[in-house]
N, C-alpha and C positions, 0 to 999 in steps of 0.2 A: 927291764928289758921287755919288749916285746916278743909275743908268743908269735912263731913264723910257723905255717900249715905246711904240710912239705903235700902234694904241691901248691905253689903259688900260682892264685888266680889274678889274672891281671886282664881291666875291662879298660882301662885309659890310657894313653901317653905320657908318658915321663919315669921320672927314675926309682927304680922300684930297692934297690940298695945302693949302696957304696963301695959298701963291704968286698973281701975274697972271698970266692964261693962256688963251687964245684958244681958244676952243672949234671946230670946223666941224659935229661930226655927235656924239648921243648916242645908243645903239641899246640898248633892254633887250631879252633875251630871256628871258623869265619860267621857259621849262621847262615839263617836262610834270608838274611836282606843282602849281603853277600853279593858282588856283582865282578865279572870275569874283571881282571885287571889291578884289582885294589889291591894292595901288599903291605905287608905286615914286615916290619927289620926290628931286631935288637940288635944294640952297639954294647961295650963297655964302656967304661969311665975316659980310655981314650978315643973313641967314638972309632973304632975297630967291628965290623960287623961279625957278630959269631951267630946270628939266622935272619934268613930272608928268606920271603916267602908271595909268592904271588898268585892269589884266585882266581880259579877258572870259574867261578860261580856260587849261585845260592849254595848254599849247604856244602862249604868246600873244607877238607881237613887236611892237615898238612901235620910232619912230625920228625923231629931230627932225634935218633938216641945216638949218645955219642957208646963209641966201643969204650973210649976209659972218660969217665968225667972228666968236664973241659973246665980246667982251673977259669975261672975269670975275674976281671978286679971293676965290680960295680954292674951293675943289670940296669939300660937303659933302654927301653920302647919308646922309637921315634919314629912308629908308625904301624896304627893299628885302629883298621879304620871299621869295622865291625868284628862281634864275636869275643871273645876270651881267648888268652895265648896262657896256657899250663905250663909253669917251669918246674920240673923236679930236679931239685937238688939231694946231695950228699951231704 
């Protein structure tokens, strides 16, 4: 099994598990190439949006914590067009 860093950094598109797995905070930070517009979504495994996110610009940070971890089945990014998106799980 592989060793998961609680939180997961994620710099590309595509599907980061499969698995169920409990969300508590998802934090994108766009960076400073970053331009108003560009949006950031992650789905589940049935293509269900549980964050979307759209920048207002260079250096833009966005953050959802949930009040109780948000069960989910599979962590997909289909669309993250600069920056790192931080998931911490449970």
């Amino acid at each position: 099994m592989t060793e998961v860093t609680n939180p997961v950094a994620v710099t590309t598109t595509g599907v980061v598990t499969t698995a169920d797995i409990f969300i508590s905070l998802i934090r994108w930070v766009a960076g400073a190439s970053s331009v108003a517009g560009e949006a950031c979504t992650v789905t589940d495994n049935n293509g269900t949006v549980f964050f979307s996110s759209t920048s207002t610009g260079a250096n833009f940070i966005d953050a959802n914590r949930f009040d109780t971890t948000l069960p989910v089945r599979g962590i997909n990014v289909t669309s993250l067009p600069h920056g790192t998106l931080y998931i911490y799980f449970r």
